[in-house]
N, C-alpha and C positions, 0 to 999 in steps of 0.2 A: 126316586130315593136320592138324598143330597149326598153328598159327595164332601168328606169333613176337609176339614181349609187349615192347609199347612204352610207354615214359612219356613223360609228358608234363611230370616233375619238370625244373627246371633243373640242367644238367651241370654239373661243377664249371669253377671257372675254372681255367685253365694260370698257373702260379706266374708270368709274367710280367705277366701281363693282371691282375694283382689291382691296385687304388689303393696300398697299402702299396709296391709295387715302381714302380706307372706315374709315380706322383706326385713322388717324390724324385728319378726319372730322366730325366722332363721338366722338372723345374725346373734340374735339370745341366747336361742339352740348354739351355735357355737360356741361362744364366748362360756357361757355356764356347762354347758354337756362335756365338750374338749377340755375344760380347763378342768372338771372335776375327776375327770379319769386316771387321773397321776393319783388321788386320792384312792380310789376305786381299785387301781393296781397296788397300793401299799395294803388296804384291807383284803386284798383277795390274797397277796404273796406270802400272808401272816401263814396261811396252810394251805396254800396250794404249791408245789415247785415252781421256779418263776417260768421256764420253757416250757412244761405241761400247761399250765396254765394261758401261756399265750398261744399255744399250738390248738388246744381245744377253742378257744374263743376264735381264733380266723377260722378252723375249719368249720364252727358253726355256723358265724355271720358268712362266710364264702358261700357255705351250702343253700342258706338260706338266699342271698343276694344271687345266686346264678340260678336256683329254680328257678326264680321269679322271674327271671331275665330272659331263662329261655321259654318259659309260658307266656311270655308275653310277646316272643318270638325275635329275640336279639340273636344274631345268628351267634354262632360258640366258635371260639378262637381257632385261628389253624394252627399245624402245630408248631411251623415258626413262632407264632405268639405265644404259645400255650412255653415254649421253650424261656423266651425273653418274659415272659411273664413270674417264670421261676425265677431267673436270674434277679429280675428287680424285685420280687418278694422277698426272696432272700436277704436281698440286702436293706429293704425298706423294713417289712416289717421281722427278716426271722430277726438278723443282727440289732437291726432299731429298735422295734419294740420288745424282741428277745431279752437285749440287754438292760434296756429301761426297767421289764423287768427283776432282772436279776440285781441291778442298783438297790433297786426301793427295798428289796431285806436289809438294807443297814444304812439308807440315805431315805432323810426326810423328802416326800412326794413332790412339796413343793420346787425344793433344792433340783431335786431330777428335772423339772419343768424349767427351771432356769435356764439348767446347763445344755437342755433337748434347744432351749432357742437359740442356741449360739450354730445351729446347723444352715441358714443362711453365710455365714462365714466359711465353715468350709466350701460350700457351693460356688461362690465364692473364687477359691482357691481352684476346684476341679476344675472350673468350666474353662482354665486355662489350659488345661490337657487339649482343650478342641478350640486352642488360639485366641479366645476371649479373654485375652491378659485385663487385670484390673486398671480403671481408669487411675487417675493421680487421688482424688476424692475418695475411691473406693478402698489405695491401699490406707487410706486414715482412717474410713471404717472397719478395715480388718484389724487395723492395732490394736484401735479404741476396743474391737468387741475380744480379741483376743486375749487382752490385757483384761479383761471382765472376767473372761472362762479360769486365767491363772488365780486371779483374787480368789475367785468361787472355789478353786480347788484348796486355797493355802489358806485360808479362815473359814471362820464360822462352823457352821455344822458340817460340813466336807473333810475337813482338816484332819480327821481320826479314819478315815474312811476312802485310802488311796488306790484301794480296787473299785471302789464303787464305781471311784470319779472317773476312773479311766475307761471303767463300762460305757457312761455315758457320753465321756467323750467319743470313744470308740463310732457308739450308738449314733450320736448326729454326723460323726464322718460318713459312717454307712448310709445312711439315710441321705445324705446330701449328693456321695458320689451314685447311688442307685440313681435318683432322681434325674442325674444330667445324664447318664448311661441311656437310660430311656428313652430321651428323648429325641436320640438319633435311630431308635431303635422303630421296629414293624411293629406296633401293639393293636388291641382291639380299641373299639369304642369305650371312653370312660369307665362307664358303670361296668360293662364287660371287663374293661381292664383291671378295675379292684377286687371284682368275685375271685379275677383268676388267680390274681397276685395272692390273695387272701385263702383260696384254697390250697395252691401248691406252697406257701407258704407255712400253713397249717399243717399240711402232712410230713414238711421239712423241721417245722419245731419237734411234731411228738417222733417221731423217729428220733432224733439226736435227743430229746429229755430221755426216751426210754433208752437209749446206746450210751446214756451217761450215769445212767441208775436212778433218774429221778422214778419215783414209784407215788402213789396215792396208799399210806396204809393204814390210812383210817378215812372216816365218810369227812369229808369237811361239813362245820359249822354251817348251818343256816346264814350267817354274816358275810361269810368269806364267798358263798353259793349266789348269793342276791348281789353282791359284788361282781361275779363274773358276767351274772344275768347283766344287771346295767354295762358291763363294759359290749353283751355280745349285742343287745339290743339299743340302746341311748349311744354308746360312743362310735360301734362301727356302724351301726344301719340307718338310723336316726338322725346321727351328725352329719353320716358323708348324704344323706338323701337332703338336709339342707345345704352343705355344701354344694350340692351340684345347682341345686338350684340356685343361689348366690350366684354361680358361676355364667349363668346364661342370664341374668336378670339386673346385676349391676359392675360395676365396673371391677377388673381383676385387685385394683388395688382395696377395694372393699372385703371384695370377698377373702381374699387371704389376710387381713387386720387382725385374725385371731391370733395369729402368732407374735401378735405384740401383746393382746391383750391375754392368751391363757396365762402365763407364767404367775402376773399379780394374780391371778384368778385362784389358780394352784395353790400361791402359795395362802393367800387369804384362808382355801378351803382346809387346807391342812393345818394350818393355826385354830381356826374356830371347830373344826369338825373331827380334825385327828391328833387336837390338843399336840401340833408339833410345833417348838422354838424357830422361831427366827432370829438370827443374831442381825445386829445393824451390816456389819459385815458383807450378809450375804443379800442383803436389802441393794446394798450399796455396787455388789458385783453385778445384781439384777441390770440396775439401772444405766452401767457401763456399757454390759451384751446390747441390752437391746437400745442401746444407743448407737453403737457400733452398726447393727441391724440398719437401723432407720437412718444412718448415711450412707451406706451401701444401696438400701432401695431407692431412695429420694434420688442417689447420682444415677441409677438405673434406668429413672424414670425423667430424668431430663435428657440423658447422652442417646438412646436407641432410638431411632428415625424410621430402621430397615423395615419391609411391610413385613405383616405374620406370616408365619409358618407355619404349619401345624405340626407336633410330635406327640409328648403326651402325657398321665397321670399317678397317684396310688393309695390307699386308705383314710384315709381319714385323716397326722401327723401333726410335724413340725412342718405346712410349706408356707412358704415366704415370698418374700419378692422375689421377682428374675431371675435368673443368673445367664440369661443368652439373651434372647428377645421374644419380644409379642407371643405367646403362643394361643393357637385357638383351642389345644387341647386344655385340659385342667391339669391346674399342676396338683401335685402330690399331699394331702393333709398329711399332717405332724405323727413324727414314730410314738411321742404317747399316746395318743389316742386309741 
């Protein structure tokens, strides 16, 4: 009786799974997914409260992303982690995307996504808490982008709306100093790290909606429902599952390029798809932030020599270039998302 004839050679790949195909269609996924989310958050906040609404959408995608994580058998946080993982969800996503949020009731989507890019800048700023003062090059891109975030708040469509803008200011300081907090911090692996961040974060928004009276008292719209679905499925599970992949596949400075590129993306999708105004104005403060941005990264990316370190990541967001050095963990996607 023969004896059937096995190799041990590797199978070919399936024409999907190659890098030539993964690569260009996860950086799409980001660029199009991430950037359409600010939209996604103005159609959901029309009737849902904006902290329920973000508190059910992490606790889904969390629940959903750590099942998975521990059926496929990622071990689960100790509770030192489980602890820092509150802390930095807190500040990534409840305060980040909490207040993103809570802007888009009276601030244009795309405007939100401007003002979420200016969150490299404060980072920026933080990572001098842990002695990483700005180079000479870097305080010109903090001017440059800061003098962008004032314009964005003093014209255009911002200008009537000085709770909003300080929501989102708020929102990228949070976001920015979570992100470098972190990353001196005990965390789990990646993927483990944003379930948890995304769960305990979850359970920290709806606690405070419901401690603040936000209530559901009536069923939301089928519109505002398929809204929430895309943000728990396409912007947290979908985007950060090609983000991760980006992140072990091409170079850091690739993978985090969305945060140059959602804001035009935002704002395009909100003009064409949520009939919102763009003044030239706020066109104009765009192009200052993330000018500001990309002298801070580019001087980032010439001055650090020192070998990696690893620390570590969190949902999906506003992340950007650097703000310490090399890490091997992943940094943190943008508080819209």
């Amino acid at each position: 009786m023969s004896t059937p004839i096995t190799s041990d050679l590797p199978q070919p790949q399936v024409w999907w799974q190659r890098p030539a195909v993964l690569i260009p269609a996860s950086l799409l996924a980001l660029y199009l997914v991430w950037g359409s989310t600010y939209l996604a958050i103005r159609v959901a906040v029309a009737s849902w409260p904006p902290f329920l609404l973000a508190g059910v959408r992490f606790l889904i995608a969390g629940s959903v992303l750590y099942g998975f994580l521990r059926w496929r058998g990622v071990a689960a946080p100790t509770a030192r982690q489980w602890r820092n993982c509150a802390i930095t969800g807190l500040l990534l996503l409840g305060m980040g995307n909490g207040l993103v949020c809570l802007a888009e009731q009276s601030v244009a989507s795309g405007l939100a996504a401007v003002a979420v890019a200016s969150m490299p800048l404060f980072a920026a700023v933080f990572a001098g808490l842990y002695g990483l003062r700005p180079h000479r090059h870097e305080w010109l891109g903090l001017i440059v982008g800061f003098a962008g975030v004032i314009l964005l708040g003093l014209g255009g469509g911002m200008a009537g709306s000085p709770l909003a803008t300080l929501a989102l200011v708020v929102a990228a300081a949070a976001w920015a100093f979570g992100s470098i907090w972190s990353k001196r911090r005990d965390m789990p692996a990646p993927a483990m790290n944003t379930a948890a961040q995304m769960l305990t974060a979850g359970v920290m928004l709806v606690a405070f909606a419901l401690l603040i009276g936000e209530r559901l008292h009536a069923l939301p719209p089928l519109r505002a429902n398929l809204a929430l679905a895309y943000l728990v499925v396409a912007g947290s599970l979908v985007g950060f599952s090609a983000y991760l992949y980006l992140l072990g596949a091409v170079r850091p400075t690739i993978a985090t390029s969305y945060a140059y590129v959602n804001p035009p993306i935002a704002v395009l999708f909100g003009a064409l798809l949520g009939g919102e105004i763009v003044h030239g104005t706020d066109l104009v403060a765009m192009a200052v932030i993330l000018a500001g941005v990309a002298i801070i990264a580019l001087t980032r990316k010439r001055t650090i020599t020192a070998p990696a370190t690893p620390p570590s990541p969190a949902c999906a967001p506003p992340a950007a270039p650097e703000t310490a050095r090399p890490e091997t963990r992943s940094p943190m996607p943008s508080a819209g998302h």
